[in-house]
VOPARO-575674 format. One line per 5 residues: number of its first residue (from 1); for each residue x, y, z negated of C-alpha. Coordinates in nm, 2 decimals, m for minus. Example, Ala and Ser with C-alpha at 12.3 -4.5 7.8 and 13.67 -1.06 7.14 Angstrom:
<sites>
1	1.23,m0.45,m0.78  1.37,m0.11,m0.71
</sites>
This chain:
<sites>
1	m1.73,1.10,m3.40  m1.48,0.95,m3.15  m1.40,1.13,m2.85  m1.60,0.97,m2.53  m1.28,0.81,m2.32
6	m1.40,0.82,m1.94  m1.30,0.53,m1.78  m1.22,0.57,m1.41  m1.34,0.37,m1.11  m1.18,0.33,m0.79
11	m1.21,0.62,m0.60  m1.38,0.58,m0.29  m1.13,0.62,0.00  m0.88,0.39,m0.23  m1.15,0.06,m0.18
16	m1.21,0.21,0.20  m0.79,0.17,0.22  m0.82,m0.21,0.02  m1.01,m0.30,0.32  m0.88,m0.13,0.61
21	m0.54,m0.22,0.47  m0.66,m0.63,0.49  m0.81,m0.55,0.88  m0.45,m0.43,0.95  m0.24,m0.65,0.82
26	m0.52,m0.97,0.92  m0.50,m0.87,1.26  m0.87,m0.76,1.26  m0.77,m0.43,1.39  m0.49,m0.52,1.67
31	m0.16,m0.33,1.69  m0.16,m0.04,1.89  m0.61,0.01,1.86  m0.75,0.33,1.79  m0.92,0.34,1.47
36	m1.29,0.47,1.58  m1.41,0.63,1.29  m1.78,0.61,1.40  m1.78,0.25,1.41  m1.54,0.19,1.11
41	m1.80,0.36,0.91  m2.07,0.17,1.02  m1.86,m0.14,0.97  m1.72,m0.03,0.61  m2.08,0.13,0.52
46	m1.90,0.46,0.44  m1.92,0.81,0.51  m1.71,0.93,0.75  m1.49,1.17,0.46  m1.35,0.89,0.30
51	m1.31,0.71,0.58  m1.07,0.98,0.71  m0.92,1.01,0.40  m0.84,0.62,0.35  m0.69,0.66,0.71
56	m0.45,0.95,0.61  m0.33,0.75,0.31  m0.25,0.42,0.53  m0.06,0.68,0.76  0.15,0.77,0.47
61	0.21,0.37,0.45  0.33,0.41,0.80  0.04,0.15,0.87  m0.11,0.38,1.09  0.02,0.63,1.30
66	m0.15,1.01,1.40  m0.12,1.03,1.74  m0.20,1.38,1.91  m0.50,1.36,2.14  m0.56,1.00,2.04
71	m0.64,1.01,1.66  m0.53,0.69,1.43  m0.36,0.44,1.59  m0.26,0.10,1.45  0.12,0.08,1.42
76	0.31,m0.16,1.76  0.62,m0.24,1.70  0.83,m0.36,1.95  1.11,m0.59,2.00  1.40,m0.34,1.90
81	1.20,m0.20,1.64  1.10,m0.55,1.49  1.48,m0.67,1.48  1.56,m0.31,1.34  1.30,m0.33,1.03
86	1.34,m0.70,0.94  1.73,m0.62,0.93  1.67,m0.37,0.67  1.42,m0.54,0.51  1.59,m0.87,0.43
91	1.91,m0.65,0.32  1.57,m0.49,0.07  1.47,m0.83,m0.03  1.80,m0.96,m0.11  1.95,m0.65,m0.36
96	1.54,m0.65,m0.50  1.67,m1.02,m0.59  1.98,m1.00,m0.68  1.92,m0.76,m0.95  1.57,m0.87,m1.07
101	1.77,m1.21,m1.13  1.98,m1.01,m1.36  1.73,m0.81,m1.50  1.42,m0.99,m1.54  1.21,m1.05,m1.84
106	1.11,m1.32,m2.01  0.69,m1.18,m1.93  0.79,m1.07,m1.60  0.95,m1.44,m1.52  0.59,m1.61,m1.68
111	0.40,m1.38,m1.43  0.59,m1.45,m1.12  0.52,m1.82,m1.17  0.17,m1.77,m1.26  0.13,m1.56,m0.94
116	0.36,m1.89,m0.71  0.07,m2.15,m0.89  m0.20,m1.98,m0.76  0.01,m1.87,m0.42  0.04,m2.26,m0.41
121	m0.34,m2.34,m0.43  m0.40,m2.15,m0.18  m0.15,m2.30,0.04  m0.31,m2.59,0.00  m0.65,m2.49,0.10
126	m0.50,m2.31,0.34  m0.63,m2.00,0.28  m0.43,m1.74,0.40  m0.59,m1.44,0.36  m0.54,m1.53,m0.02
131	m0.19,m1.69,0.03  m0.07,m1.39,0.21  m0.20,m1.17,m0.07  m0.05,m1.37,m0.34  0.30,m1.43,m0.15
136	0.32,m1.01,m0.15  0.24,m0.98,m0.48  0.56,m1.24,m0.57  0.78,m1.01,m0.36  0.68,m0.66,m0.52
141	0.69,m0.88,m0.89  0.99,m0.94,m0.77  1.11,m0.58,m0.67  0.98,m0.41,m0.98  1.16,m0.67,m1.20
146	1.48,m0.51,m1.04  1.38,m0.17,m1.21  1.53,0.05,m0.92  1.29,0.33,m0.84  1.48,0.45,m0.51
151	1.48,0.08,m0.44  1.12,0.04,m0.48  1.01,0.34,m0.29  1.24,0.23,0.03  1.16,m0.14,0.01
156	0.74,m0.02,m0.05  0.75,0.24,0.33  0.98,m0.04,0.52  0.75,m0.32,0.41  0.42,m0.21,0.50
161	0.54,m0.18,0.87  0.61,m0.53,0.84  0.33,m0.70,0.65  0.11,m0.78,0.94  0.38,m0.95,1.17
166	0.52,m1.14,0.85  0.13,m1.25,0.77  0.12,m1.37,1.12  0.49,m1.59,1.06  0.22,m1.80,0.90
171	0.00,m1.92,1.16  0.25,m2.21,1.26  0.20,m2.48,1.01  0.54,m2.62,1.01  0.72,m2.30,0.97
176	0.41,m2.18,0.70  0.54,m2.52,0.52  0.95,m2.40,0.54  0.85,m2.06,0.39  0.62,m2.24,0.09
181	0.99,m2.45,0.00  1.16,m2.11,0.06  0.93,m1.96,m0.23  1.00,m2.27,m0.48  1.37,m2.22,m0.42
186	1.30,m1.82,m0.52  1.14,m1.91,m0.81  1.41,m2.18,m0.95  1.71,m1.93,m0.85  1.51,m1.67,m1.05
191	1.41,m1.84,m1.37  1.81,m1.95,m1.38  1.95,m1.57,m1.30  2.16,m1.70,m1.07  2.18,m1.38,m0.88
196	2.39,m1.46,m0.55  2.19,m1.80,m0.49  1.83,m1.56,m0.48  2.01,m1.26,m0.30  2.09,m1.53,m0.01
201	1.78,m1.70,m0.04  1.54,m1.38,0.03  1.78,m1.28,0.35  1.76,m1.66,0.48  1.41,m1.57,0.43
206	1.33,m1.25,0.59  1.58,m1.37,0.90  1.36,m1.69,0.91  1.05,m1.46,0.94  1.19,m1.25,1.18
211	1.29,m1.53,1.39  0.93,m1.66,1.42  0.78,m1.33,1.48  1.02,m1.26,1.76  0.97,m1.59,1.90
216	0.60,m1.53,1.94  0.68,m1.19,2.06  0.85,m1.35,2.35  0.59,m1.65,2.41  0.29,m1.38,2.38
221	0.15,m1.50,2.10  0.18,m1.29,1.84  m0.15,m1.11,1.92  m0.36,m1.48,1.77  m0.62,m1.43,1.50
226	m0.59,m1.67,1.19  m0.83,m1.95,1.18  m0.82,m1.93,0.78
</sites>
């Protein structure tokens, strides 16, 4: 008789952190909020354990922050500190590229585009929740294609302080449109390997990003909700 082979479901606090994680990033939690667990739980219909537990693990994301005498806060960054991190992260972006042009596989290549047709559908539907989710899967296909571990466990912590202020670069619809074009032009410089053209193309884009998010910084905007 075979052996029984267990198969595992999610653990608990991991689908707690799924949706926390999307509050975050959505803007549904604002940066710099306390995370109150008693109404979290009611909202999430969880316990208050895994709860906590989903909250220590977006800590470790550096989504949150454990503030002494306050609890979990929702990560603010500010001005310096948003220059500082997109800096790094479009330098991230463009060495993830550079190599994953040189690198990628024929699968990984088929993926990537399957992943920009769908990113593409939901563009236009304009559903952003779904093209946010898509667009971050492109750039971590990307990234893993590059097969640099040390590079994917710095470009993983720096990007999740980011990935609510670049979902937000989306809420203009002229600049949302310029970042769509930007993606095409990733995927063409990608499927030809030409390494230098996608490097330079995933800096131009993290500096356009950056410039959007500091220019609603300025204008006080940056704290707007999506409409999608």
């Amino acid at each position: 008789m075979a052996d029984v082979i267990p198969i595992r479901t999610p653990v608990l606090h991991e689908q707690v952190a799924r949706k926390l994680r999307a509050m975050l990033v959505e803007g549904r939690i604002a940066a710099g909020a306390k995370l109150n667990e008693r109404e979290l739980s009611e909202r999430l219909q969880v316990s208050r354990t895994p709860l906590r537990e989903a909250i220590r693990q977006l800590a470790a994301e550096g989504l949150v922050a454990l503030l002494p005498h306050r609890g979990a806060v929702a990560i603010h960054l500010d001005e310096a500190e948003v220059q500082h991190s997109f800096e790094l992260m479009a330098a991230l972006e463009g060495l993830s590229g550079e190599l994953a042009a040189q690198r990628i596989t024929d699968a990984e290549l088929q993926a990537i585009r399957a992943l920009h047709f769908e990113m593409m559908a939901a563009f236009t539907r304009r559903d952003l929740s779904a093209y946010y989710r898509l667009n971050a899967q492109i750039h971590a296909a990307i990234n893993a294609a590059a097969k640099n571990p040390v590079l994917t466990r710095t470009y993983t912590q720096t990007n999740a302080r980011l990935q609510a202020l670049r979902f937000r670069s989306n809420f203009d619809e002229r600049k949302w449109k310029r970042a769509v074009k930007e993606h095409s032009q990733m995927i063409d410089a990608l499927a030809a390997h030409d390494a230098p053209a996608l490097r330079q193309l995933l800096i131009t884009h993290l500096n356009n990003k950056r410039d959007v998010v500091l220019e609603m910084m300025r204008a006080g905007t940056l704290a707007m909700t999506s409409k999608a």
